[in-house]
N, C-alpha and C positions, 0 to 999 in steps of 0.2 A: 396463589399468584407467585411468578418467577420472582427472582430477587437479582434481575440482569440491571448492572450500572453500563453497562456498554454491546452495544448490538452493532455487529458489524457483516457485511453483506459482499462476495468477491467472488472470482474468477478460483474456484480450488483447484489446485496444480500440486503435479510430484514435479520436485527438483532432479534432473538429471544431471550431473555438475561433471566434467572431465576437465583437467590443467593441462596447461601447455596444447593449448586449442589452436595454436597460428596457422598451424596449415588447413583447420577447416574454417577460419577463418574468409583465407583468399579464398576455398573451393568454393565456399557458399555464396561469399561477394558482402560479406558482414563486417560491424566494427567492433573494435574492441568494445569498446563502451557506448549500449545500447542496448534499447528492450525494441523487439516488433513481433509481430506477426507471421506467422510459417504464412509461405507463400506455398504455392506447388513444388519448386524450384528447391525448397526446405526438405521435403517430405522426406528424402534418403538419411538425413541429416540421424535422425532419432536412432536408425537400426547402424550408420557407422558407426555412431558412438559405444554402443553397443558392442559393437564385435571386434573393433581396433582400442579403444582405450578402456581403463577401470574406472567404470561410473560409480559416484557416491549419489547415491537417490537420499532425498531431502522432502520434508514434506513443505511446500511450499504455497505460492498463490499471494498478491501482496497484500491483500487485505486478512487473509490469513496469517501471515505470519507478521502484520500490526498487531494483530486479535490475539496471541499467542504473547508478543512483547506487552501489551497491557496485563492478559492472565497473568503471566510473572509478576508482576506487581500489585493486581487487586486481590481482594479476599477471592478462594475456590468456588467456580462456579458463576462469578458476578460477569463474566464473561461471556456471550453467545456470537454466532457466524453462520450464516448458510452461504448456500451457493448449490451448484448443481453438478453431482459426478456417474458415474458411471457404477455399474454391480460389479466390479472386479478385483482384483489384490492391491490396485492402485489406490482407490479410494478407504479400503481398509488399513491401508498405510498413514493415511490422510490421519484416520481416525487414531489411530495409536498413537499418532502426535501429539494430538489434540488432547488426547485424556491424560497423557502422561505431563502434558503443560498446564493442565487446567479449564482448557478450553471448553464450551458445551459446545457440539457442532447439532446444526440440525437443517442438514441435508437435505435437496432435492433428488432422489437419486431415481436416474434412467433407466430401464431395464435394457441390456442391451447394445449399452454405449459405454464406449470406453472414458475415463476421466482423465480428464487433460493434463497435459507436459509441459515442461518447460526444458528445453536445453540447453546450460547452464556453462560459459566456454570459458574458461580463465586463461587470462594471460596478463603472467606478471600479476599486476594489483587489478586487472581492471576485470571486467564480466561482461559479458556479449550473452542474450538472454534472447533465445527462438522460440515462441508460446504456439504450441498447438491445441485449442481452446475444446477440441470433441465437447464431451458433454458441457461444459462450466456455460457455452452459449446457449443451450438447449434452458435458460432459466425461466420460468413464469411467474409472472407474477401475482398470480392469483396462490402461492404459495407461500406469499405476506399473511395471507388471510388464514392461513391452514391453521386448524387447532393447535400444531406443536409450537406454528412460528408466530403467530399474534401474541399469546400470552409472555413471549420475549419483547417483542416490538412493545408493543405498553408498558412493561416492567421500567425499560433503558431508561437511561436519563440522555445518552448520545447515542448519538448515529452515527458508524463511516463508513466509506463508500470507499473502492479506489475507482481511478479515473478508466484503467482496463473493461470496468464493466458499461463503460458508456459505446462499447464499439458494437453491444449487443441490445443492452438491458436498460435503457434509456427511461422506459415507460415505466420499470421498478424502480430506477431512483427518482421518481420523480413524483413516485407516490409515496418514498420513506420520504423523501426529503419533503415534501407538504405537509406528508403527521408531522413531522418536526417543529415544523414551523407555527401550524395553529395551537399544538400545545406546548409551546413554548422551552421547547427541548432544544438540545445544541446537536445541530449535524456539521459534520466535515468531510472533507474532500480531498485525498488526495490526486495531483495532476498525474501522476506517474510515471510518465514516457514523456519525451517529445513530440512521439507523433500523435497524443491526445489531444494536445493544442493546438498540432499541426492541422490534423485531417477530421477532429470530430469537434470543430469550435462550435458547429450549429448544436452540437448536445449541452456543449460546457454551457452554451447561453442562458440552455431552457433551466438549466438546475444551476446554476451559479446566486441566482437570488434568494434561494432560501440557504445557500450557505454559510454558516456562522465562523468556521476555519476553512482555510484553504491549506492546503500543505503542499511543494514542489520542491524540487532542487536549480540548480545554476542552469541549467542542459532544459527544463523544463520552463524557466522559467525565459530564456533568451526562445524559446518557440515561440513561446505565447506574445512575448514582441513582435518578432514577425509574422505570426499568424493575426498581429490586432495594428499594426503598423507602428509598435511605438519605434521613438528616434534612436536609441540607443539601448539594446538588448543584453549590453553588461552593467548597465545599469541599475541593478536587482532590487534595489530599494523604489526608486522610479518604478518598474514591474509592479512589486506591490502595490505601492499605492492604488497605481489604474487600475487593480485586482480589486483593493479595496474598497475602492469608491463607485466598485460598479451597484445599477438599483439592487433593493434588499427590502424583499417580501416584511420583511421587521423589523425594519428601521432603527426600531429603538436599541435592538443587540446588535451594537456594528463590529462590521464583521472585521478578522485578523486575518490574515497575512504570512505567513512562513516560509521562507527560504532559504535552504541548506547549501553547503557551499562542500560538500565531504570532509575534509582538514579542517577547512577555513571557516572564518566566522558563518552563524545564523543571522537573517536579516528578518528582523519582524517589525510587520507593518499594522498597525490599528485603525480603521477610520475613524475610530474616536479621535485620534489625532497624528493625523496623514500625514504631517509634514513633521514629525517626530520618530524617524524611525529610529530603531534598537538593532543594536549590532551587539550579539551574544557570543564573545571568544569560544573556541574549540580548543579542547587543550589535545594537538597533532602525536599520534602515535608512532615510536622509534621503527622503522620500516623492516625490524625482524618480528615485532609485534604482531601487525599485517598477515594473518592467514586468509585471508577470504573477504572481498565485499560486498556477495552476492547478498543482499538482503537488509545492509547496512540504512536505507532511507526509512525499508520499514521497519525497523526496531526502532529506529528514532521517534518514528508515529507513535508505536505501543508504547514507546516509554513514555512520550508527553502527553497522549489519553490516561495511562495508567495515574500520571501525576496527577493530572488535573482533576482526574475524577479522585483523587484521595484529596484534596483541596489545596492542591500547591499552586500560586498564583502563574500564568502563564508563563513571564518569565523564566523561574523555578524550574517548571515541567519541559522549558528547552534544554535546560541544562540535564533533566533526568532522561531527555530524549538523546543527547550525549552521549551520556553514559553508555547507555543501552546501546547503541550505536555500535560506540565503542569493542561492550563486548562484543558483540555481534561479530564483526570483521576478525576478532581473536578465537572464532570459531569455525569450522567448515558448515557453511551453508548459513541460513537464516535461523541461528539458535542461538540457546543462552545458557551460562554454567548453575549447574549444579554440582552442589545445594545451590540453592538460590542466594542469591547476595541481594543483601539490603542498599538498593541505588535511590529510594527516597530522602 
């Protein structure tokens, strides 16, 4: 039997990452800070980057690179992830990441399709992220069940999901997130984008009750006010709550709350006790520190699974989610230093 404490399920993406992106920026009609979706409109986007600026390729995907910020911190191997990529040098890239962090990965992989991109635009501090999902939407779920990936799924003691796989894979989390729940395992969520709140709130509903965390930032979290009508969308603690008190298949594990602010404080919400929120200071980095914040929400995720599952109390594990954060943003792309540093 596997010996996986954490099982994580996403969108596998290469990072294509170029600086000083402003002028494709306006070309494309994009913001600095934002994750979406290639449109048609996008498609040129991949091969300019290419042939006009020097790309740093990243192995990326955000559930992937949680699943990689937990491996830093749990014991080798206690780790697993799938997703769905394509037979080519991109997904083999995928994989080099993966073993050299620790990660187990165990793949869907297409014969025939390419595995998907992200292109990654910096300017200044901030990241404009274009996802073109090729294979990572081609997932089945009937690959839950496969010999490699069941004896992970039963192992885990958690679950996570990001919220990008809800635009495809709805009917796969909604079968992790049910084992979850009858056997009384911890699954979590992160919201990811704004426009998951925005445009896929019919998915967030069906799996929101067996969720036990929720995970967002400030941008995510003012969506989901306007996509659920609350009155005041900078309200982040307000957000939670509503979050928290939505039904919960298991009542008895109520569920938390998480909201990131980048710099600024964490707001955690408990519906054990809603009207007691926690406001967890960030200690802000001097802005030559600041190389990159492509990938800074998910280190934060990896770092607070990684905590929680070595048994640091929630609290604790925002602060290790911090950290992790931290370094993240002091590196290019969604990575962590080595040697590894002790941030428990």
């Amino acid at each position: 039997m596997a010996n996986i404490k954490l099982f994580a399920m996403g969108n596998p993406l290469l990072d294509m990452q170029v600086r000083d992106g402003e002028a494709l920026l306006e070309k494309y009609g994009l913001k600095a800070n934002d994750a979406i979706l290639a449109e048609d409109k996008h498609m040129p986007l991949y091969e300019e980057i290419v042939e006009k600026y020097q790309v740093t390729y990243v192995a990326g995907g955000a559930s992937q690179n949680a699943a990689r910020g937990a491996a830093y911190i749990l014991p080798p191997g206690s780790v697993a992830y799938t997703g769905c990529v394509g037979d080519d040098n991109l997904a083999d890239q995928l994989r080099a990441a993966n073993k050299r962090e620790g990660l187990q990965e165990a793949y869907l992989v297409k014969k025939g399709e390419k595995t998907g991109a992200c292109a990654v635009i910096i300017t200044g501090h901030n990241r404009s992220l274009v996802t073109t999902l090729r294979a990572a939407e081609k997932f089945e779920k009937e690959h839950l069940a496969s010999p490699i990936v069941a004896p992970l799924i039963e192992s885990a003691q958690t679950y996570y999901v990001e919220g990008f796989f809800l635009t495809h894979g709805t009917e796969s989390v909604l079968h992790l997130s049910k084992q979850a729940a009858e056997a009384g395992k911890t699954f979590v969520l992160n919201l990811s984008a704004p426009f998951i709140p925005q445009f896929f709130q019919v998915q967030l509903q069906q799996v929101i009750p067996y969720c036990d965390f929720i995970l967002g930032n400030e941008s995510e979290a003012e969506a989901w006010a306007e996509a659920t009508g609350q009155p005041d969308k900078k309200n982040y603690a307000a957000v939670a709550r509503a979050i928290a008190l939505l039904p919960k298949a298991n009542p008895s594990r109520p569920r938390t709350v998480i909201i990131t602010q980048g710099p600024r404080s964490t707001v955690v919400v408990s519906a054990a006790d809603p009207d007691a929120p926690k406001v967890v200071p960030v200690n802000p980095l001097k802005d030559e520190e600041i190389i990159d914040t492509n990938g800074a929400g998910d280190a934060f995720a990896g770092g607070f699974l990684g905590a929680l599952l070595s048994g640091k109390s929630i609290d604790d594990a925002v602060l290790v989610g911090h950290k992790m954060g931290a370094m993240c943003v002091g590196q290019v792309g969604p990575q962590f230093k080595w040697p590894k540093v002790n941030v428990l």
